[in-house]
C-alpha positions in Angstrom: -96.5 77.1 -28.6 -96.8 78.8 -25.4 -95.1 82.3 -25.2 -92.1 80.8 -22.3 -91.2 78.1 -25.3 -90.8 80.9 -27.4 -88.6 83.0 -25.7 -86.7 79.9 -24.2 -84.0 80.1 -26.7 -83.3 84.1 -26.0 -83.0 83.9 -22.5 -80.3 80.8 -22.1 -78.5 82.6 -24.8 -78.6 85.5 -22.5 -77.6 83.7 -19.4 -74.7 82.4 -21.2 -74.0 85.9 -22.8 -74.2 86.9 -19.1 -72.0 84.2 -17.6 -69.2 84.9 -20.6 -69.1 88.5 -19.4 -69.0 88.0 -15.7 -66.4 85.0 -16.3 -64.3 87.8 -18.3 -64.6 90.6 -15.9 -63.1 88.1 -12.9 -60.0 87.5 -14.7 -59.6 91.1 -15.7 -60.2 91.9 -12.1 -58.0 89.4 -11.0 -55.3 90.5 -13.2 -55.2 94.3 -12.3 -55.2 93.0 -8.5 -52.1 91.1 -9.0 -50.6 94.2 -10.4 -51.4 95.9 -6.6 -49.4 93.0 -4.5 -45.3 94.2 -4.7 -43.2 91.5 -6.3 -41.8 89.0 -4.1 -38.0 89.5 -5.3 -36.8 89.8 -1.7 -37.8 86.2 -0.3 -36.7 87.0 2.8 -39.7 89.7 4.4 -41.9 87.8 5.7 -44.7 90.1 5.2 -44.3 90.1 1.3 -44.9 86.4 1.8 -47.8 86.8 3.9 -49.3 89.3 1.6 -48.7 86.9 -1.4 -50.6 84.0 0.1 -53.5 86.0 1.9 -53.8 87.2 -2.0 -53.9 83.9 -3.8 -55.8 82.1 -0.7 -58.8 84.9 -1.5 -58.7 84.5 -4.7 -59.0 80.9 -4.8 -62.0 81.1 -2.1 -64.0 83.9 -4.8 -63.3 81.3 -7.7 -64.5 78.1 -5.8 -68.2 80.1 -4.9 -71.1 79.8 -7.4 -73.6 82.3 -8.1 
């Protein structure tokens, strides 16, 4: 057994480990970002709106890129 096949096992559970935490630490990020953007109570300013979807358009872009 060559030492790579050995140390196969460790390293994917470290890349998924890795991949867990990374997953974890977007949401958390995500969710402390919503808590900067005001509330959208008053529907009628237009820049609350505006600031609402430039928010959840960026956010969809980071979640749609790969590493």
């Amino acid at each position: 057994m060559a030492l790579s096949e050995k140390f196969a096992p460790a390293l994917t559970e470290t890349r998924e480990d890795f991949s867990e935490y990374v997953a974890h630490l977007q949401l958390h990020m995500t969710l402390q970002a919503r808590n900067l953007v005001p509330s959208l109570s008053n529907t009628g300013d237009s820049r609350h709106h505006l600031l609402h979807q430039t928010q959840a358009d960026i956010e969809k872009l980071v979640s749609r890129q790969g590493f």
